[in-house]
C-alpha positions in Angstrom: 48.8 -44.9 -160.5 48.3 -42.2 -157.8 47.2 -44.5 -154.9 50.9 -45.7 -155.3 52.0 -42.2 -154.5 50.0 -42.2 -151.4 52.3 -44.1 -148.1 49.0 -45.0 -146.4 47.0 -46.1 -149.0 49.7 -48.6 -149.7 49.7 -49.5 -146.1 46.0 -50.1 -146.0 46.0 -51.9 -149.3 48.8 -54.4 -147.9 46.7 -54.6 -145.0 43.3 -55.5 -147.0 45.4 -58.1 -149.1 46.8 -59.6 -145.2 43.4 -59.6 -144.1 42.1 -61.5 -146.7 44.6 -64.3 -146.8 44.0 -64.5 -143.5 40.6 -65.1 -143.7 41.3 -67.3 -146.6 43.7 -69.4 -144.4 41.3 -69.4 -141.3 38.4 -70.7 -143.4 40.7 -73.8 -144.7 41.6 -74.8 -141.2 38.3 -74.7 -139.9 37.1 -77.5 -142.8 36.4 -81.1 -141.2 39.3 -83.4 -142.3 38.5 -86.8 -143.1 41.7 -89.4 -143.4 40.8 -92.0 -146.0 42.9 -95.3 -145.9 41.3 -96.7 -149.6 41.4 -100.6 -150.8 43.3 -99.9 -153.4 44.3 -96.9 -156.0 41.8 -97.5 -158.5 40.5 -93.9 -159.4 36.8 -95.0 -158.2 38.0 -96.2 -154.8 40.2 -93.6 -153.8 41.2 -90.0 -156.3 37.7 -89.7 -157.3 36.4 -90.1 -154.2 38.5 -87.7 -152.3 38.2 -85.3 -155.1 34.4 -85.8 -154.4 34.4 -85.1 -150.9 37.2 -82.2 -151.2 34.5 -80.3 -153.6 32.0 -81.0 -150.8 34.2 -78.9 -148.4 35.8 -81.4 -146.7 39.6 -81.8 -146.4 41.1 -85.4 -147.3 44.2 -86.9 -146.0 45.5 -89.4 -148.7 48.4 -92.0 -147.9 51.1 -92.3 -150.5 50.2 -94.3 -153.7 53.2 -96.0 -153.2 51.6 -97.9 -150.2 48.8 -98.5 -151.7 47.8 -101.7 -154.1 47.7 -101.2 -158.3 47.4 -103.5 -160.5 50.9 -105.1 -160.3 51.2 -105.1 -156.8 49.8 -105.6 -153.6 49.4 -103.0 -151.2 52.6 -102.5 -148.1 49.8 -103.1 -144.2 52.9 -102.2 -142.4 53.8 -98.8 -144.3 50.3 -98.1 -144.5 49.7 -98.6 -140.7 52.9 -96.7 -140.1 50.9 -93.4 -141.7 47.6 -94.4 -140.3 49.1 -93.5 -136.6 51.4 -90.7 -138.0 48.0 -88.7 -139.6 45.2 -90.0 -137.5 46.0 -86.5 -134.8 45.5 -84.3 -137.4 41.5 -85.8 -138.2 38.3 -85.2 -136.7 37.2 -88.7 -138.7 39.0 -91.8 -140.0 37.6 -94.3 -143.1 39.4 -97.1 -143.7 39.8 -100.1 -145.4 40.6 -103.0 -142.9 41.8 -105.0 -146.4 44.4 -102.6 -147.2 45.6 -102.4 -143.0 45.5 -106.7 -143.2 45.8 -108.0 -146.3 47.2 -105.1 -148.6 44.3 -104.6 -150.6 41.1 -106.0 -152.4 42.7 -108.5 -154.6 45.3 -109.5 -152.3 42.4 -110.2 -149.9 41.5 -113.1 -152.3 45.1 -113.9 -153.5 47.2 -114.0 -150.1 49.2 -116.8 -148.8 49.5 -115.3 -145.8 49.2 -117.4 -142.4 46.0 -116.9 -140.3 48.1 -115.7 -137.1 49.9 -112.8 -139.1 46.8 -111.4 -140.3 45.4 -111.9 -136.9 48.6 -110.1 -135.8 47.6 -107.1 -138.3 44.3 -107.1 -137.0 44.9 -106.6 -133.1 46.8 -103.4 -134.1 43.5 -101.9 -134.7 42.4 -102.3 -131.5 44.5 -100.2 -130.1 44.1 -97.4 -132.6 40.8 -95.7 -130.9 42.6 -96.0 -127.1 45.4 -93.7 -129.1 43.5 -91.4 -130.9 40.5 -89.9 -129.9 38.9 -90.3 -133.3 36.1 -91.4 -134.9 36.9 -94.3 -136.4 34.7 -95.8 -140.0 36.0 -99.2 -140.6 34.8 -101.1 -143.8 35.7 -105.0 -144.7 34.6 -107.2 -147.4 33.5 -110.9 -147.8 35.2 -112.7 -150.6 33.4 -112.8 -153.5 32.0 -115.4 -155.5 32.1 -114.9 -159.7 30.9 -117.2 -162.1 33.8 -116.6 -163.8 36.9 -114.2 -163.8 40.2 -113.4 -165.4 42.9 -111.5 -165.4 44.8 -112.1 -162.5 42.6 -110.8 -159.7 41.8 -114.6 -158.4 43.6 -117.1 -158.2 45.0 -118.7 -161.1 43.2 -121.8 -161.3 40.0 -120.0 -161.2 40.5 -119.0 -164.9 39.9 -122.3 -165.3 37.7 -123.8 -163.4 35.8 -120.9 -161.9 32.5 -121.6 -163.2 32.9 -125.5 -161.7 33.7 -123.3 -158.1 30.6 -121.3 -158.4 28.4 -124.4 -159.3 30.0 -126.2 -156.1 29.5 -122.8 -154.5 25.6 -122.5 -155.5 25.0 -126.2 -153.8 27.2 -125.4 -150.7 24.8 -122.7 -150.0 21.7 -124.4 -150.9 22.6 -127.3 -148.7 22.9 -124.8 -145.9 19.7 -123.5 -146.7 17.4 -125.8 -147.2 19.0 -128.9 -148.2 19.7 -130.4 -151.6 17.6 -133.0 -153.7 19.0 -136.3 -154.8 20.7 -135.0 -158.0 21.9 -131.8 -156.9 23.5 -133.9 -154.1 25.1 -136.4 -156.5 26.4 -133.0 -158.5 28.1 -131.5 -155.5 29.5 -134.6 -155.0 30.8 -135.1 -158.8 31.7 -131.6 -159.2 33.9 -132.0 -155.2 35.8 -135.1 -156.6 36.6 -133.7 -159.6 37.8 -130.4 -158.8 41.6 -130.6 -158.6 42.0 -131.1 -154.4 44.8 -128.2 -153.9 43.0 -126.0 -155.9 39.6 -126.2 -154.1 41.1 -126.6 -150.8 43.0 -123.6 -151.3 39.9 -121.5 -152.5 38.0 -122.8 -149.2 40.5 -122.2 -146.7 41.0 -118.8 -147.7 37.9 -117.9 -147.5 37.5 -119.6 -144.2 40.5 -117.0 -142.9 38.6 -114.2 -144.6 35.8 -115.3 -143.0 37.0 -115.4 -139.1 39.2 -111.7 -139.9 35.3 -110.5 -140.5 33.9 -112.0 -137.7 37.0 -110.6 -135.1 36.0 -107.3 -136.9 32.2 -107.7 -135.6 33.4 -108.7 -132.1 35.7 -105.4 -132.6 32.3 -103.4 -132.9 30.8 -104.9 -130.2 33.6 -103.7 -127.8 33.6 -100.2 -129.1 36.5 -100.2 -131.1 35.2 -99.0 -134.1 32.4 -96.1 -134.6 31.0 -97.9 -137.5 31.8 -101.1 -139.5 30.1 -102.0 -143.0 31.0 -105.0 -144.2 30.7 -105.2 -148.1 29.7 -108.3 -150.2 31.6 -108.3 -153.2 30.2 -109.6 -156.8 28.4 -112.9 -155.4 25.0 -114.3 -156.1 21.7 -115.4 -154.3 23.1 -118.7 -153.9 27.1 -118.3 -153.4 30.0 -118.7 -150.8 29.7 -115.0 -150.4 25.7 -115.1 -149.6 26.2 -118.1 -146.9 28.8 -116.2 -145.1 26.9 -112.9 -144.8 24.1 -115.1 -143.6 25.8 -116.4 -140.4 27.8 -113.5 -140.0 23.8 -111.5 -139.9 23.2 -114.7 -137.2 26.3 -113.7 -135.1 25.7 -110.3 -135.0 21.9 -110.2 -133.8 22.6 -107.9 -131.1 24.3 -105.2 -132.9 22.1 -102.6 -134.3 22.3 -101.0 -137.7 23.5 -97.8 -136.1 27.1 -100.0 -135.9 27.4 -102.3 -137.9 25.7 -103.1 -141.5 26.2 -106.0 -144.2 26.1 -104.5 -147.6 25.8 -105.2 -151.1 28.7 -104.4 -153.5 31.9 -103.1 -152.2 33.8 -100.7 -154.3 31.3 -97.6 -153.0 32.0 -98.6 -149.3 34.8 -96.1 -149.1 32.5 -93.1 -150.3 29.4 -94.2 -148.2 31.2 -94.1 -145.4 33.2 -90.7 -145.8 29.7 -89.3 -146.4 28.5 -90.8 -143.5 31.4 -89.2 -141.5 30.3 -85.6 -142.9 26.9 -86.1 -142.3 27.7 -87.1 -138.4 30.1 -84.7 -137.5 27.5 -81.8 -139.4 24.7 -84.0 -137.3 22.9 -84.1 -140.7 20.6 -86.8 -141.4 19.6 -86.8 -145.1 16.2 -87.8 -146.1 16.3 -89.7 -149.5 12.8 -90.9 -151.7 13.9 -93.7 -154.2 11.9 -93.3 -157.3 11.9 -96.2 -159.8 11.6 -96.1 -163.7 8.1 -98.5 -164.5 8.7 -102.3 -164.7 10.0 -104.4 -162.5 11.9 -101.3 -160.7 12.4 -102.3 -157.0 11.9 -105.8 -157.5 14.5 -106.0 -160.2 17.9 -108.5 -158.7 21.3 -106.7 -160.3 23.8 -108.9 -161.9 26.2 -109.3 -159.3 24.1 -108.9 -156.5 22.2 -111.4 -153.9 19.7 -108.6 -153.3 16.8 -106.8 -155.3 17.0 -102.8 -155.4 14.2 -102.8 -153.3 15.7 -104.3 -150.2 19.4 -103.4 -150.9 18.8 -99.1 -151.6 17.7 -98.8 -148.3 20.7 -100.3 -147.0 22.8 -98.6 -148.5 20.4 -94.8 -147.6 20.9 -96.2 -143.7 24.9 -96.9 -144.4 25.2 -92.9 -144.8 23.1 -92.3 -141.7 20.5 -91.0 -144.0 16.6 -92.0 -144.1 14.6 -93.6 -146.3 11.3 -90.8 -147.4 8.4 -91.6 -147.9 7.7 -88.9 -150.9 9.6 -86.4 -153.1 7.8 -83.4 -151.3 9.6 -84.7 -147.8 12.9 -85.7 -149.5 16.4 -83.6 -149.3 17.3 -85.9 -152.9 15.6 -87.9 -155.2 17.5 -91.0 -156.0 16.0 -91.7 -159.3 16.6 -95.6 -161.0 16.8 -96.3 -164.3 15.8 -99.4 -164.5 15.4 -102.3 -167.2 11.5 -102.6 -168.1 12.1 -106.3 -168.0 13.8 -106.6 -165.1 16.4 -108.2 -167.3 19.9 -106.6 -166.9 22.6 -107.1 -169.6 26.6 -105.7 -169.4 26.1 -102.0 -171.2 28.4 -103.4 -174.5 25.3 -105.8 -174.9 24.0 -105.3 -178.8 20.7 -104.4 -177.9 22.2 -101.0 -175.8 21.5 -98.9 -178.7 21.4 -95.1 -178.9 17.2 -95.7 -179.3 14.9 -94.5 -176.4 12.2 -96.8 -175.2 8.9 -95.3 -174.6 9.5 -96.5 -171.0 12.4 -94.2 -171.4 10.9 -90.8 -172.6 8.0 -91.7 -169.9 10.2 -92.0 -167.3 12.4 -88.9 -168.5 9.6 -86.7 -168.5 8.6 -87.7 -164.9 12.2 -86.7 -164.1 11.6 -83.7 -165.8 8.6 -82.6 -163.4 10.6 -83.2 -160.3 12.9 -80.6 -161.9 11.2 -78.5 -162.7 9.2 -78.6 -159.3 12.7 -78.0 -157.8 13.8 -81.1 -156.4 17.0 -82.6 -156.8 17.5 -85.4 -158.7 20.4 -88.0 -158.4 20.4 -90.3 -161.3 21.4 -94.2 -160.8 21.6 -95.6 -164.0 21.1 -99.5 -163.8 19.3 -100.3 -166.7 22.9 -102.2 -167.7 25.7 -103.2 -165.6 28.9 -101.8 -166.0 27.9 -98.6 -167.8 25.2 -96.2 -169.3 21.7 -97.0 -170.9 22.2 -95.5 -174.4 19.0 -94.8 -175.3 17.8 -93.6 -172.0 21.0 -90.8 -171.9 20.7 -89.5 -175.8 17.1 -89.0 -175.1 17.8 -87.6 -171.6 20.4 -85.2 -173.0 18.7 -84.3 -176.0 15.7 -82.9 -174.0 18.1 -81.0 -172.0 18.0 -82.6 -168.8 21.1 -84.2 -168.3 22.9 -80.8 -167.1 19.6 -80.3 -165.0 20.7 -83.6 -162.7 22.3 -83.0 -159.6 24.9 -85.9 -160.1 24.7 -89.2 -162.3 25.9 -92.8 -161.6 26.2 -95.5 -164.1 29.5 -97.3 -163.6 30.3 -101.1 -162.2 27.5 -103.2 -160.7 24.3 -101.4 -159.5 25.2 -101.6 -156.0 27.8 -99.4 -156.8 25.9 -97.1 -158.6 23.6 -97.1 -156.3 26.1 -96.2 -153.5 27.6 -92.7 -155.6 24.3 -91.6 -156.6 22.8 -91.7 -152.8 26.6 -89.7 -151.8 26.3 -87.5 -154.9 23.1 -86.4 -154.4 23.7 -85.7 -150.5 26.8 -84.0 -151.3 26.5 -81.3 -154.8 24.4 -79.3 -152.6 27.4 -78.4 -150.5 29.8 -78.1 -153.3 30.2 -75.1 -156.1 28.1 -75.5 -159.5 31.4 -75.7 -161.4 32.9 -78.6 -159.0 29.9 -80.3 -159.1 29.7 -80.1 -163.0 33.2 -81.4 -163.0 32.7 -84.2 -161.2 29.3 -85.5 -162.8 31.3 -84.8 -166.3 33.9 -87.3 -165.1 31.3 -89.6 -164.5 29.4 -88.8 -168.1 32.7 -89.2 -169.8 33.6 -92.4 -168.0 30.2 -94.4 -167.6 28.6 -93.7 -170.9 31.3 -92.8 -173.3 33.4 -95.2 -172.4 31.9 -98.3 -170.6 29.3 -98.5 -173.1 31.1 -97.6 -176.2 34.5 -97.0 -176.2 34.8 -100.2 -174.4 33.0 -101.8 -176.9 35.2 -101.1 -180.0 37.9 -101.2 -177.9 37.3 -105.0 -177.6 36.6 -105.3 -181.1 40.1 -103.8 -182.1 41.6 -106.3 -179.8 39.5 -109.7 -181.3 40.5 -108.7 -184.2 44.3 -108.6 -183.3 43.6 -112.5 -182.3 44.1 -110.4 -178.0 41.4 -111.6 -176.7 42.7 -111.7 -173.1 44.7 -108.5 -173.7 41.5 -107.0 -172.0 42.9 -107.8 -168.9 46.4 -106.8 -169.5 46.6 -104.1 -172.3 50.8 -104.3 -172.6 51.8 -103.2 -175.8 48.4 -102.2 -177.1 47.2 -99.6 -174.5 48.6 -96.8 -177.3 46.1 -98.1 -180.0 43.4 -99.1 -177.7 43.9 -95.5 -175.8 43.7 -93.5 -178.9 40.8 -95.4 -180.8 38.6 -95.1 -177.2 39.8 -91.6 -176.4 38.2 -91.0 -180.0 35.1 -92.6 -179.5 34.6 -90.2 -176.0 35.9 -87.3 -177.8 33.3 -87.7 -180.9 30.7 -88.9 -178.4 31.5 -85.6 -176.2 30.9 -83.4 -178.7 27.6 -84.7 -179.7 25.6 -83.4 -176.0 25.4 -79.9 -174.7 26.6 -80.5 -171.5 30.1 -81.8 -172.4 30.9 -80.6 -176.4 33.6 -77.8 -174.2 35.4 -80.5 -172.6 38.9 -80.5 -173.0 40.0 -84.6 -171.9 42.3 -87.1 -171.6 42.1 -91.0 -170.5 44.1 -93.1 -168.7 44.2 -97.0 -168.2 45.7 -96.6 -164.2 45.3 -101.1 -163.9 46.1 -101.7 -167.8 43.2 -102.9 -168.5 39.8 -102.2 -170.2 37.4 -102.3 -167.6 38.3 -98.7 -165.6 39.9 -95.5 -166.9 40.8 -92.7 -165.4 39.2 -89.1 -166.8 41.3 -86.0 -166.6 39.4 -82.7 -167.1 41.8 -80.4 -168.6 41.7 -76.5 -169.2 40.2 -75.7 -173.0 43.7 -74.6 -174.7 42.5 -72.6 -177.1 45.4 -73.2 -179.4 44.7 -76.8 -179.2 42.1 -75.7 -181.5 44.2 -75.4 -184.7 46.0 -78.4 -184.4 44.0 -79.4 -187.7 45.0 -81.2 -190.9 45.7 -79.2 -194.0 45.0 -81.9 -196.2 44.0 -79.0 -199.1 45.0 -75.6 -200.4 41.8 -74.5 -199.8 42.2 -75.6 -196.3 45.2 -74.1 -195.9 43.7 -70.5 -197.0 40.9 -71.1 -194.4 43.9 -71.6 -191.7 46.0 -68.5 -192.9 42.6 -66.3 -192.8 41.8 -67.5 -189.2 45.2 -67.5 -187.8 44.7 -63.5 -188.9 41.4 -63.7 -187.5 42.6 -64.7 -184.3 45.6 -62.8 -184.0 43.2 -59.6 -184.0 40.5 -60.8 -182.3 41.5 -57.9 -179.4 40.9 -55.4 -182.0 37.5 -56.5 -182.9 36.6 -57.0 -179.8 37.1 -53.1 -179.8 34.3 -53.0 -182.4 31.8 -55.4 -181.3 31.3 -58.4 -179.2 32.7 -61.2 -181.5 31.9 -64.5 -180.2 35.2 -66.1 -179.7 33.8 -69.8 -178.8 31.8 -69.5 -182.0 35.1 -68.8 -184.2 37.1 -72.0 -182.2 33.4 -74.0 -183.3 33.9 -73.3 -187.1 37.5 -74.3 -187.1 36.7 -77.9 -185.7 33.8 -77.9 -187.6 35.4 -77.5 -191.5 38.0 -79.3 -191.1 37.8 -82.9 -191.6 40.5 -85.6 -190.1 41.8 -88.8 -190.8 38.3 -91.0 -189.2 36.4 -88.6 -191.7 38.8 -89.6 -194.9 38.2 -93.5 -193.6 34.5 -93.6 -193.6 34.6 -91.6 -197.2 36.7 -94.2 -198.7 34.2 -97.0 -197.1 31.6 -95.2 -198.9 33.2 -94.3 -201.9 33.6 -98.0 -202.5 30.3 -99.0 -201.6 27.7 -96.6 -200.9 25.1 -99.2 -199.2 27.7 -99.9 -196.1 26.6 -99.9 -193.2 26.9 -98.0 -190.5 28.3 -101.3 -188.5 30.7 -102.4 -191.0 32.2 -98.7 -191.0 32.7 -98.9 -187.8 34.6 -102.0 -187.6 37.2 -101.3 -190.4 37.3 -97.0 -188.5 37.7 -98.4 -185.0 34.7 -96.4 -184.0 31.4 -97.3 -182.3 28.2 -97.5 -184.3 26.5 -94.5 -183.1 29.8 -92.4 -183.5 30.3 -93.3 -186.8 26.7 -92.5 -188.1 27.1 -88.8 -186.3 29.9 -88.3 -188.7 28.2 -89.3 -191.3 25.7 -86.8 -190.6 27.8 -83.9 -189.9 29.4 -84.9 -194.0 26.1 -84.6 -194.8 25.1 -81.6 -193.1 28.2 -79.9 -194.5 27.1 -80.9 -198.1 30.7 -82.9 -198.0 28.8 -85.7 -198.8 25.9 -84.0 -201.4 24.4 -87.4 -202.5 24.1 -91.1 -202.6 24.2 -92.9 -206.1 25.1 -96.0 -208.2 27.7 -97.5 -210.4 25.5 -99.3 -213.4 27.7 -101.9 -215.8 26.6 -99.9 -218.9 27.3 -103.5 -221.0 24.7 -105.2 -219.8 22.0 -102.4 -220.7 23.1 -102.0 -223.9 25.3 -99.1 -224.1 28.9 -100.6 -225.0 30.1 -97.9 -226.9 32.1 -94.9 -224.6 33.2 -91.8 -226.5 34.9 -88.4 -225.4 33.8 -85.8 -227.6 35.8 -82.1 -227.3 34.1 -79.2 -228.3 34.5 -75.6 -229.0 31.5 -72.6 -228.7 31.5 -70.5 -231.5 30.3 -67.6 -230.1 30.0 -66.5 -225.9 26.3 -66.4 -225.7 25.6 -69.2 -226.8 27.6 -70.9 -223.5 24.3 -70.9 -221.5 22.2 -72.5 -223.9 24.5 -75.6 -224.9 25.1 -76.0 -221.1 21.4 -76.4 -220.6 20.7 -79.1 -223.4 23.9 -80.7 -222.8 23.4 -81.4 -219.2 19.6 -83.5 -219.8 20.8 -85.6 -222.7 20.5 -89.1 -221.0 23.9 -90.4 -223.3 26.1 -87.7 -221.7 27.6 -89.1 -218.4 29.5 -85.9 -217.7 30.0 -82.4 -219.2 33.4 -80.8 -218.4 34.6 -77.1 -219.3 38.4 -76.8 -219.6 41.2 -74.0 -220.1 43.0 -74.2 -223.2 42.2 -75.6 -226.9 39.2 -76.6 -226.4 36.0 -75.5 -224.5 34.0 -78.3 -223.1 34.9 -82.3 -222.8 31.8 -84.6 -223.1 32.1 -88.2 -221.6 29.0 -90.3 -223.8 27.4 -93.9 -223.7 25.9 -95.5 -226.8 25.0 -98.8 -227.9 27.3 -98.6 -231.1 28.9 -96.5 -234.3 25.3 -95.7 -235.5 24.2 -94.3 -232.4 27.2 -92.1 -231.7 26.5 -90.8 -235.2 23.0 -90.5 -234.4 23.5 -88.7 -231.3 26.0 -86.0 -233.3 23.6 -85.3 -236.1 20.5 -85.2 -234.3 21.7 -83.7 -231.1 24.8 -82.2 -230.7 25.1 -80.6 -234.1 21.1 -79.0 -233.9 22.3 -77.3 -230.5 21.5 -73.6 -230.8 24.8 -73.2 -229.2 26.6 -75.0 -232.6 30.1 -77.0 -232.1 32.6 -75.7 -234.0 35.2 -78.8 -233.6 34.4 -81.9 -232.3 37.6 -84.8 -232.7 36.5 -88.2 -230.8 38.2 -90.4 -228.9 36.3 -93.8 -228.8 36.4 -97.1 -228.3 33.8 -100.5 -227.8 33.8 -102.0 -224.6 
């Protein structure tokens, strides 16, 4: 109080505080700021990634979401162009997505109607954008894709039809191009080009044919200096596929540009990340040296779903895309990029039935190399493409329950494997420059989202919906995002509390395109009183609460006394309580104690290996104390049920009767009651003369005699 009483401390004190926003202020202004025009507002294209950079030190100029495409729209080139030039001044570097600034997005890219001069029109705006601004300018494009099949609004309609007759055409088209096609693969392409409704094809083909000459004006772009650097991304395709063809004589048109320019790369959704890192690294002249270190099997030579490209040749692509180099060893590497691959070189969606929560001994082998490298002090960045579109189950329980998970500098295990591929090299390049809590933050994100979810929640998300006869609602949730949000925020929650590294996480999930296949994690604050929001199913329960609300409330006084471990208290409060799930899978067992773990989970709405954790935990906490059966008592002989009551005639002689009573194989229970009577005996006999048998010879020779014994009996 007395520094207050002192006019020049104060003034010095207000000086310090000045000083040190100041400084504070300063150091903000002095961060690199990297404007990032996205494809679209998917979390993974655009508030992840800036959120990734932003830990990393860099400051991110967003344009409004409004602009931007979402599920039910497309995204506005002309608003968007309007805040490219207004916020372009105020960057040292510029990333953007030449689909958003022509087309309005990634979808709209293969949806448009729009005519071929108009998005020329958009297109010659860019040129003039570097002349403007002295900025360096990252541009990124894509080539149309190519599925074997998709749904849910994000082709054209038709193609939910006929998609997989488009890819077969597709697959021939290329070939022909290649190397020619045989007899009956020539009479197929033929078939499959007569029968394929005219409009429909011919609208497919010419726009990719626009898409096709916006890429190559983008390459002549390049060539004249108008961008610093231009990836163009091939979107889900195949080795044979429109998409493959087009990258091919786009690679023959561009033989004079060097990779220093201008790259073709697999997968696209990473594009925006890759190339924001690549910005950082230039502008800190910082060329990252990564080593690429393969699980055993097929590793490098393994080809991704969704891909026209093993890992071997396409992770050095995408190493060169950040202005990074490939090493040669861990000992010369800044990060390990370490890939989980499939042992068979075989790679399934992660909601395949074989991704089980059971490690491989390919898996514990190549955990335990990971292991070394950490413990030698290298960094490890973890791509996990065992399965696409999410986490290897058995590799990550095993991984987390040898504690190694929270020892990895950043994991990757979402979308195709290109796209893993591309977050992991970023991630790994990045953490170093970012705090340990940020970091943590962001890899929990991807924890929550690619394993919990993709492979799990996802899973018995779709479940719940086939068996609401909603099949398709898994591309357009509508009136079931409530149930499907709550049964898969369960599954993460359960899941998260299983592994060290996220049992404190405090989440929520979001479905930003309404549908299954992305979320959106938010990390909240632990809220300690979120803690009791607990059913009191009980009285006994509701004791526990009273006593810990008391607890609690003077946990400041104890703390007085002695360290009392607060996180521990919260811990046991989750812990005794049981909910609603818990009360389902009893009553599943309750009726039939031989159910599966599978059929629990179906009629719970939870996934296999949640359900069999809470099993465990009813076990552990003796709630569920042991397995037994229900016998039909008719059929071996014993058709005769009595209820006998009895009274003690004396107090010690309690002890005795209770321990003959309770080994006489006819009594099924043994109950002691308040009131008239001091013990209710529930027996099986065959008949009349072994009921009287069993009160002559047993009951009446106890050394604890029965006073009364009325019965209550009858034949069954």
């Amino acid at each position: 109080m007395k520094i207050w009483n002192n006019p020049f401390r104060k003034i010095l004190l207000f000086s310090l505080l000045l000083l040190s926003f100041s400084s504070a202020q300063a150091e903000e202004n002095q961060k690199e700021t990297l404007l990032f025009l996205p494809l679209d507002n998917r979390p993974v294209c655009s508030s992840y990634v800036a959120k990734t950079m932003e830990a990393a030190g860099y400051k991110v100029l967003l344009p409004p979401d409004k602009y931007l495409a979402s599920y039910n729209r497309n995204g506005s080139p002309d608003e968007l162009w309007k805040w490219l030039v207004s916020r372009a001044p105020q960057a040292d570097a510029a990333v953007i997505s030449t689909d958003s600034l022509i087309y309005g997005g990634l979808v709209a890219s293969r949806t448009h109607h729009e005519p071929q001069a108009v998005l020329e029109q958009r297109l010659q705006r860019l040129e003039t954008l570097r002349d403007q601004f002295p900025v360096r300018l990252y541009a990124f494009s894509t080539l149309m894709r190519t599925p074997r099949a998709s749904f849910g609004a994000v082709e054209p309609p038709y193609y939910s039809k006929i998609g997989l007759a488009i890819f077969r055409y597709s697959e021939l088209c290329d070939s022909e191009d290649l190397i020619g096609l045989s007899l009956k693969d020539a009479l197929t392409k033929k078939t499959l080009s007569t029968n394929l409704p005219k409009a429909d094809l011919q609208d497919w083909l010419e726009r990719r044919q626009k898409n096709l000459n916006i890429n190559s004006k983008l390459t002549e772009m390049t060539r004249s200096n108008r961008f610093h650097f231009l990836a163009i991304g091939k979107d889900d395709n195949a080795p044979l596929s429109h998409t493959h063809m087009e990258a091919r004589k786009l690679t023959q048109e561009t033989y004079d540009l060097t990779q220093r320019t201008f790259q073709i790369i697999p997968g696209v959704d990473q594009l925006g990340l890759l190339l924001l890192t690549r910005a950082g690294n230039e502008l800190k002249r910082y060329q990252p040296r990564v080593y690429a270190y393969y699980a055993d099997g097929w590793g490098p030579r393994m080809l991704p779903q969704y891909s026209d490209m093993t890992l071997g040749q396409s992770v050095p692509q995408q190493i060169l895309a950040v202005d990074g180099r490939t090493a040669t060893s861990a000992a010369n590497a800044d990060v390990v990029l370490a890939l989980n691959t499939p042992f068979d070189g075989i790679m399934m969606d992660s909601t395949a039935p074989s991704n089980q929560f059971f490690s491989s001994p390919q898996n514990r082998a190549y955990i335990k190399q990971l292991k070394q490298l950490m413990d030698n002090g290298y960094r490890v960045s973890l791509a996990d493409v065992a399965y696409s579109n999410g986490a290897d189950n058995g590799f990550m329980n095993e991984l987390a329950k040898q504690g190694q998970l929270e020892r990895l500098t950043a994991y990757n295990g979402w979308n195709t494997a290109d796209n893993t591929v591309g977050f992991a090299i970023c991630q790994g390049i990045l953490t170093p420059q970012m705090s340990k809590p940020d970091a943590e933050k962001l890899m929990r994100i991807r924890v929550i989202d690619d394993w919990y979810y993709q492979a799990n929640a996802r899973r018995s998300a779709t479940a719940f919906l086939e068996s609401k006869n909603q099949k398709n609602a898994v591309y357009l949730l509508g009136p079931y995002q409530k149930p499907v949000h709550d049964l898969a925020l369960g599954v993460c929650r359960d899941l998260s509390g299983r592994y060290k590294f996220t049992e404190k996480s405090n989440f929520d999930i979001s479905f930003p395109w309404n549908r299954l296949f992305e979320i959106d994690v938010e990390l909240k604050k632990i809220k300690r009183n979120n803690c009791l929001k607990i059913p009191l199913n009980n009285l006994v329960q509701r004791y526990f609460f009273i006593l810990s609300a008391y607890l609690l409330k003077y946990l400041s006084f104890f703390n007085k006394l002695f360290t009392f471990n607060k996180e521990l208290l919260y811990y046991l409060l989750k812990e005794v309580f049981m909910d609603n799930i818990d009360t389902a899978i009893l009553d599943c067992l309750k009726e039939n104690g031989r159910v599966t773990a599978s059929e629990i989970s179906k009629k719970v709405k939870l996934s296999i290996p949640a359900v069999a954790e809470r099993i465990r935990k009813l076990e552990q906490n003796s709630i569920i104390q042991k397995y037994t059966i229900k016998l039909d008592r008719r059929q071996t002989g014993q058709k005769l049920l009595a209820f006998i009551f009895v009274n003690i005639d004396k107090t010690e002689h309690i002890n005795a009767f209770r321990s003959q009573i309770t080994v006489l194989p006819d009594v099924l229970e043994c109950h002691h009651l308040a009131g008239a009577y001091d013990y209710l005996l529930k027996v099986s006999v065959s008949d009349t003369d072994a009921l009287e048998s069993f009160l002559t010879n047993k009951l009446k020779k106890s050394p604890a005699s029965a006073v009364l014994i009325p019965l209550l009996l009858w034949q069954r």
